[in-house]
C-alpha positions in Angstrom: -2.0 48.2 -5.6 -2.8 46.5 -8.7 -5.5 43.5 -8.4 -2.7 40.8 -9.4 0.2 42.0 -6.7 -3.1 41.9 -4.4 -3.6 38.4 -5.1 0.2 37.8 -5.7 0.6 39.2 -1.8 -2.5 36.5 -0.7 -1.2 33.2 -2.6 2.8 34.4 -1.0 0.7 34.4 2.5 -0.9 30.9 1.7 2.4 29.2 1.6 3.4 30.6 4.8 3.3 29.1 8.1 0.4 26.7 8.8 -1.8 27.3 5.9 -4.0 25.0 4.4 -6.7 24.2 1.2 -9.6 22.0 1.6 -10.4 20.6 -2.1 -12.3 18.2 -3.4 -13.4 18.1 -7.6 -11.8 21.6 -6.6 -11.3 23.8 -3.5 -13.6 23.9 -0.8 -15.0 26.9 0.8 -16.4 27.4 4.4 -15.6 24.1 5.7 -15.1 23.8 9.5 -11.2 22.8 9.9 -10.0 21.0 12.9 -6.7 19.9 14.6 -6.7 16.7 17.1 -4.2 14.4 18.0 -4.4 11.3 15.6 -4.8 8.5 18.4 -7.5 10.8 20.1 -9.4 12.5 17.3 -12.3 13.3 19.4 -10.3 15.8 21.3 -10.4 18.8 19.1 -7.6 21.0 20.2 -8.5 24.1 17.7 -10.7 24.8 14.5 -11.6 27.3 12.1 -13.2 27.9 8.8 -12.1 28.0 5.5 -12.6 31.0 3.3 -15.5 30.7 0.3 -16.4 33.1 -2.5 -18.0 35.8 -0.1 -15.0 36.1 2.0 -12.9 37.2 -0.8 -15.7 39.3 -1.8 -15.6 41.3 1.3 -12.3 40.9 1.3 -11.2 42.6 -2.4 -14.5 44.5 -3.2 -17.2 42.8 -5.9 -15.4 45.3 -8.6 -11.8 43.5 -8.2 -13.3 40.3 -7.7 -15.2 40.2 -10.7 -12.3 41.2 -12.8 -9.6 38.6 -10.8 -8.9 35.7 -13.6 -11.2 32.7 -13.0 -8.5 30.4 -11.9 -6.7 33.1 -9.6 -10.1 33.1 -8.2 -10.6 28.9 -7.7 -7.1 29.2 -6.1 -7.9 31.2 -3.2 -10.8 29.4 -2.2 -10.5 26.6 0.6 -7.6 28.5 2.1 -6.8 29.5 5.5 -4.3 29.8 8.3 -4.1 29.0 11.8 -2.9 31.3 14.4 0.3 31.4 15.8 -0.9 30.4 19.4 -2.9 27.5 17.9 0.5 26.2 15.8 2.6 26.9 19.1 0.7 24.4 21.0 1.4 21.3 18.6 4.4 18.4 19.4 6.6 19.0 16.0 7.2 15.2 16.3 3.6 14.0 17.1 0.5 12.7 14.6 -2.1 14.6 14.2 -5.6 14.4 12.2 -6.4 16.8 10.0 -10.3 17.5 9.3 -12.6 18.7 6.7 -16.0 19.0 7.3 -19.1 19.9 4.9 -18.8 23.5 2.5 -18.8 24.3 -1.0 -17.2 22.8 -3.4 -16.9 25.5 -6.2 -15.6 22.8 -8.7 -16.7 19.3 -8.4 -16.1 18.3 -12.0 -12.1 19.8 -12.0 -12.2 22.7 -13.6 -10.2 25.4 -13.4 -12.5 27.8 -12.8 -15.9 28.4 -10.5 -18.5 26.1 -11.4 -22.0 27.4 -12.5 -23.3 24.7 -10.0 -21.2 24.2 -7.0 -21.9 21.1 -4.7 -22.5 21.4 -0.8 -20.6 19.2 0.5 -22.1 16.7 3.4 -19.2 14.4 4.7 -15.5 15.1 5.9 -12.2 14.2 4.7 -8.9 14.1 6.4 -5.3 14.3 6.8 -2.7 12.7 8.6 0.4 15.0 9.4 2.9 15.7 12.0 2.6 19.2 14.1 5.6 20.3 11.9 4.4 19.5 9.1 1.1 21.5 10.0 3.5 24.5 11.4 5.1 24.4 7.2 2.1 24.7 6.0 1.2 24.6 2.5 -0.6 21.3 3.2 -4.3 20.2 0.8 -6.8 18.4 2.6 -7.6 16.4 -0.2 -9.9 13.2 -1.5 -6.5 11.5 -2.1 -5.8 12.1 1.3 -8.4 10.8 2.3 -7.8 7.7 0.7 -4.6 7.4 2.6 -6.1 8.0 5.6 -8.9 5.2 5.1 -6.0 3.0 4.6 -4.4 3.6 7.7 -8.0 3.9 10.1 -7.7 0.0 10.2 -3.9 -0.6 11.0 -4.0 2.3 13.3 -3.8 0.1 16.7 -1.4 -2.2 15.1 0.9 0.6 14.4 3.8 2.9 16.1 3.6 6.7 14.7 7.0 5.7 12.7 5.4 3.0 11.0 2.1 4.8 10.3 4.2 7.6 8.7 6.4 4.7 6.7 2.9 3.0 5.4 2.1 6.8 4.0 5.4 7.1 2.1 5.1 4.0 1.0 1.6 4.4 -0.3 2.5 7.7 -1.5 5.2 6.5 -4.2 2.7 4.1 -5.6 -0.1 7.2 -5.9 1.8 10.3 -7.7 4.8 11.2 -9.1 6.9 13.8 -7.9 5.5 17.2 -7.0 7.7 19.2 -5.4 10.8 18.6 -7.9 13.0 17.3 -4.7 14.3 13.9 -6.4 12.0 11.8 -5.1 8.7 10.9 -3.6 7.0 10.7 -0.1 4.0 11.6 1.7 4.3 15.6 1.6 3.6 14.9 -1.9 0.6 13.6 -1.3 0.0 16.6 1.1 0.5 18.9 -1.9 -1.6 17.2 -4.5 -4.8 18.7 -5.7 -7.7 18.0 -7.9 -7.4 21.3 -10.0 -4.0 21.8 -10.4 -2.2 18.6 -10.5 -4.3 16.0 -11.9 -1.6 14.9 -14.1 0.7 13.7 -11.1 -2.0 11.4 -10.1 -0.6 7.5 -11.0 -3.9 6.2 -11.4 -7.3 6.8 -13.3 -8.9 10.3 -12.2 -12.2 8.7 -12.4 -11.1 7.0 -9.0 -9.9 10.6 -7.0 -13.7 11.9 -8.5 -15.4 9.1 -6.9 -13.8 9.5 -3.7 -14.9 13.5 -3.8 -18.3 12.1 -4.5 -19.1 9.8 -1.7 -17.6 11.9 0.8 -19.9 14.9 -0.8 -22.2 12.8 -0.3 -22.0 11.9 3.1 -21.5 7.8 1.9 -21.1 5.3 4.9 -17.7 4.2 6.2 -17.5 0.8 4.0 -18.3 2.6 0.8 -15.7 5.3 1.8 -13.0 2.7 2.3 -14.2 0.8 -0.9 -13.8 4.0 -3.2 -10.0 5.0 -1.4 -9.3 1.0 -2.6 -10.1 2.3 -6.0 -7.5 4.9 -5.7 -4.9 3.0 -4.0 -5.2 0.9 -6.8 -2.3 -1.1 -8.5 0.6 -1.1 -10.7 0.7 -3.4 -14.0 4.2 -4.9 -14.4 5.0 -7.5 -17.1 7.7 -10.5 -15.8 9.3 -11.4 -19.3 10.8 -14.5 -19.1 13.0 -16.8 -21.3 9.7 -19.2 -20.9 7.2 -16.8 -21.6 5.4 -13.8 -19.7 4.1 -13.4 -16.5 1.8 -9.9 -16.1 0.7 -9.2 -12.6 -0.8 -6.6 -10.5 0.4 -5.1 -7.4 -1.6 -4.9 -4.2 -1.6 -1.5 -3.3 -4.3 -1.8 -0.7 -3.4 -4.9 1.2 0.3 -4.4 1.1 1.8 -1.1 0.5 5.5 -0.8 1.5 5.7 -4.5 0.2 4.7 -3.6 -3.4 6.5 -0.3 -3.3 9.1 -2.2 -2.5 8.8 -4.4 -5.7 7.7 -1.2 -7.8 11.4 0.3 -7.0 13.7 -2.9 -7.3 11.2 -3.1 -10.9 11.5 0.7 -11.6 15.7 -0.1 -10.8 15.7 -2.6 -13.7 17.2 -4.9 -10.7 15.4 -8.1 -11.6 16.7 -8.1 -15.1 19.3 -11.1 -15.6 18.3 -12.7 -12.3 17.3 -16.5 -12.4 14.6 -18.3 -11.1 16.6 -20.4 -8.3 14.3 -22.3 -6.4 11.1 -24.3 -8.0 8.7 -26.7 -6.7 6.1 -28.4 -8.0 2.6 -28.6 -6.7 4.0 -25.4 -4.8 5.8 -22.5 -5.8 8.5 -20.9 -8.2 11.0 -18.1 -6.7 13.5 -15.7 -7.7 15.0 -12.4 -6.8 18.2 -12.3 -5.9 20.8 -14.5 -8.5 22.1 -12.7 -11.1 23.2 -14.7 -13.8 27.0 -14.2 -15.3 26.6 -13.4 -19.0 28.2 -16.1 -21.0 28.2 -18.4 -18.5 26.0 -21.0 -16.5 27.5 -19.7 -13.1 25.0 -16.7 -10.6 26.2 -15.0 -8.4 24.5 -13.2 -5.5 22.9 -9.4 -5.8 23.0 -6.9 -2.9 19.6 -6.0 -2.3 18.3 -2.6 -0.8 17.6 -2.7 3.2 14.4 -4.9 4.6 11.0 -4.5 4.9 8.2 -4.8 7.9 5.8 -7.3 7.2 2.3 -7.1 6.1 1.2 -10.3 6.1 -1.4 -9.4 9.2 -3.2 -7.3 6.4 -3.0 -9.0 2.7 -4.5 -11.7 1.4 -4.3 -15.6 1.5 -1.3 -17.0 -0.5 -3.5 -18.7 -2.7 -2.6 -20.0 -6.4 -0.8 -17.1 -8.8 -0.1 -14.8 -6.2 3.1 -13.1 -5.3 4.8 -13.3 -2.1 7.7 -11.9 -0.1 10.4 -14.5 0.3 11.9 -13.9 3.7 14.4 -16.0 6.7 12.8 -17.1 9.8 12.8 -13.3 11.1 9.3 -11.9 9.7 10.7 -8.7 9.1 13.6 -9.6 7.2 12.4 -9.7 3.3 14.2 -7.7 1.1 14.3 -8.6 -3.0 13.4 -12.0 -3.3 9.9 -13.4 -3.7 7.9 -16.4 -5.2 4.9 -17.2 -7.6 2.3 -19.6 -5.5 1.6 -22.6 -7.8 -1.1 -23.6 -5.9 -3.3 -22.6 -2.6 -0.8 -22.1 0.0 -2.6 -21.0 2.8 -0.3 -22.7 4.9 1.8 -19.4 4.5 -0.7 -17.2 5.4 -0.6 -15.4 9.1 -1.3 -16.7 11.8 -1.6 -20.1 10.4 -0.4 -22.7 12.7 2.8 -23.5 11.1 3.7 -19.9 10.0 1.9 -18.0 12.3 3.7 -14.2 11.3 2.7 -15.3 7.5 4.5 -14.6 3.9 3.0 -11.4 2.6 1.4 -11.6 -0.5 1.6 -8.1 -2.9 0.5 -9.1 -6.3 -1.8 -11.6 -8.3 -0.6 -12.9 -11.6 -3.0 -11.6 -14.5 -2.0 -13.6 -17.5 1.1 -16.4 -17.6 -0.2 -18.8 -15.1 0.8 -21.2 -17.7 4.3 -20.3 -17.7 4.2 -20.5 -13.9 2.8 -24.4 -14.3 6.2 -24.7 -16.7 8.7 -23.3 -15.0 7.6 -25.3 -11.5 7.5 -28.4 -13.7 11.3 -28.4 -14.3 13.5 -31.0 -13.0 15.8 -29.2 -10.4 18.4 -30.4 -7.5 20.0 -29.3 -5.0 22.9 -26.7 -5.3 24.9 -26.0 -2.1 24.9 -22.4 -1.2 21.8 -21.7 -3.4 18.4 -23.9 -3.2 17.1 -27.6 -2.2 15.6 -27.3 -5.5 17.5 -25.4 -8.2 15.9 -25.8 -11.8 18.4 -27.8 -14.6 17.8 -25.5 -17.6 18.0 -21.7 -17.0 14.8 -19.9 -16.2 15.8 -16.1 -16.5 14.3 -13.0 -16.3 14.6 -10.8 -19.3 12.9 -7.9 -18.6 10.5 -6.8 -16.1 8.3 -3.5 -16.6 5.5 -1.7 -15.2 2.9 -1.3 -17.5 0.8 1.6 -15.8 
């Protein structure tokens, strides 16, 4: 047999039942890989070790190892698979915590070949998956899922195994684009993602995922961790385009992910475009979302939004001047489309304030335009039955709305 069916037989096997890669700048050899359940993650229920340079070594013989092409070689690195009796004990339907710990990482700058210096590595990394997802296989233990993991560790006691997996989706749209080709994006994406071969699906800067490799290669302690996986939540730019002028923001990726997905879709959906500003207050806040003005005409009419959302408040920030939050009924889970600019300090709106105790959740800070936010909550406005107690006289009207990067 050839060298490149050998290897074509070995990468066929990785993508069988519960394989995995541990990767980092690039994959990971000889780390110590462990299962546990996610709400117990001292009870290790198996573990093994990943395969490094050696192992293959042994495995093909130095002569076909030596001529195996550089990147066939980076690929098989980091890989391994769990037995069947191992995969046979997990709950398909249950959480479990994937972990990394220490190795080699045989490219820490992202290359596609073996670095000349490869880095031990000195910390651990995780992932969050269900026991089928672990039975599929085919799953990277990665720095970006670590990131999503550190944004989770808090919530975690706050959280039902459903809404744990919804925060990952939701996180994972507003990380990378689709990697699987399916249509659309979700956590398994994130699952798939790695350093050397799909940098380019990463929405951020790359700078951020390297950083993240480097303090967990380096063993950094748990706030530093968590600050570098804010780095690579990061945000979205979006510009607000106005008749009045333009309002650039920034989504909150780290404080409030489904809620700024949420915005990021209804943007990405060209939804807000032609919708009025229906409600503005002085000395308090301007808010839109939902109108959809008739072209030609001075009449709006109502536009069906997309399902609700859970509420995030418990975790975001303070509704303080130029930020953006979810408009919602007296049910806390019940924002959908509509949300409103803060004119001013509003912590009022803020959980577990006494008047508002479940909050508003805030998802975005305005960037530039706070001057066309003064404007627009300056306008004379009235009541209009079936809309607002304070519906602006001229038009305010969204023109455009798009994400920058």
């Amino acid at each position: 047999m050839t060298v490149s069916r050998i290897l074509f037989a070995l990468i066929l096997g990785t993508s069988l039942s519960g394989c995995f890669q541990t990767s980092l700048g690039g994959p990971t050899g000889a780390s110590v890989l462990s299962v546990a359940p996610l709400r117990d993650s001292g009870n290790t229920l198996f573990s093994t070790e990943t395969r490094d340079q050696q192992d293959w070594i042994d495995l093909l013989g130095q002569d076909k190892w030596t001529e195996t092409n550089p990147l066939f070689q980076l690929l098989l690195l980091g890989t391994i698979g769990f037995s069947n009796a191992d995969l046979n004990s997990l709950d398909p339907a249950a959480l479990y915590l994937v972990t990394a710990n220490s190795g080699t990482d045989y490219a820490p700058d992202g290359g596609t070949s073996i670095s000349d210096s490869p880095q031990v590595v000195q910390g651990q990394w995780h992932a969050i998956a269900t026991g089928q997802r672990i039975i599929d296989g085919n799953l990277q233990v990665s720095a970006l899922s670590e990131a999503s993991y550190q944004q989770v560790l808090a919530r975690l006691p706050q959280l039902t195994d459903a809404q744990v997996l919804e925060q990952l989706d939701a996180a994972a749209r507003l990380l990378v684009k689709d990697m699987d080709d399916s249509g659309s994006v979700d956590y398994n994406d994130v699952l798939r993602w790695a350093r050397t071969t799909h940098a380019n699906k990463y929405l951020g800067n790359i700078s951020d995922i390297d950083a993240m490799a480097l303090a967990i290669r380096s063993s950094q302690p748990a706030d530093m961790l968590q600050a570098a996986a804010r780095d690579v939540l990061g945000s979205r730019r979006v510009e607000l385009q106005t008749n009045f002028g333009t309002i650039t923001l920034d989504t909150l990726n780290w404080e409030a992910p489904i809620t700024a997905d949420n915005f990021v879709r209804y943007v990405e959906d060209k939804f807000y475009e032609g919708i009025v500003f229906h409600r503005v207050r002085s000395n308090f806040m301007i808010q839109t979302g939902i109108w959809e003005l008739v072209p030609g005409t001075n009449t709006v009419l109502p536009k069906d939004p997309r399902g609700t959302i859970r509420n995030e408040s418990r975790y975001s920030v303070s509704n303080l001047r130029g930020t953006l939050s979810m408009a919602r009924t007296s049910d806390p889970d019940s924002a959908s489309a509509q949300f409103f600019i803060n004119q001013v300090d509003n912590s009022f709106l803020d959980f577990g304030s006494a008047n508002n105790p479940d909050g508003y959740t805030v998802f975005a800070d305005v960037v530039t335009g706070i001057e066309v936010v003064d404007e627009i909550a300056s306008l004379p406005a009235a009541p209009v039955n079936g809309i607002s107690e304070a519906v602006p006289f001229e038009i305010v009207l969204i023109e455009a709305v798009t994400i920058v990067n």
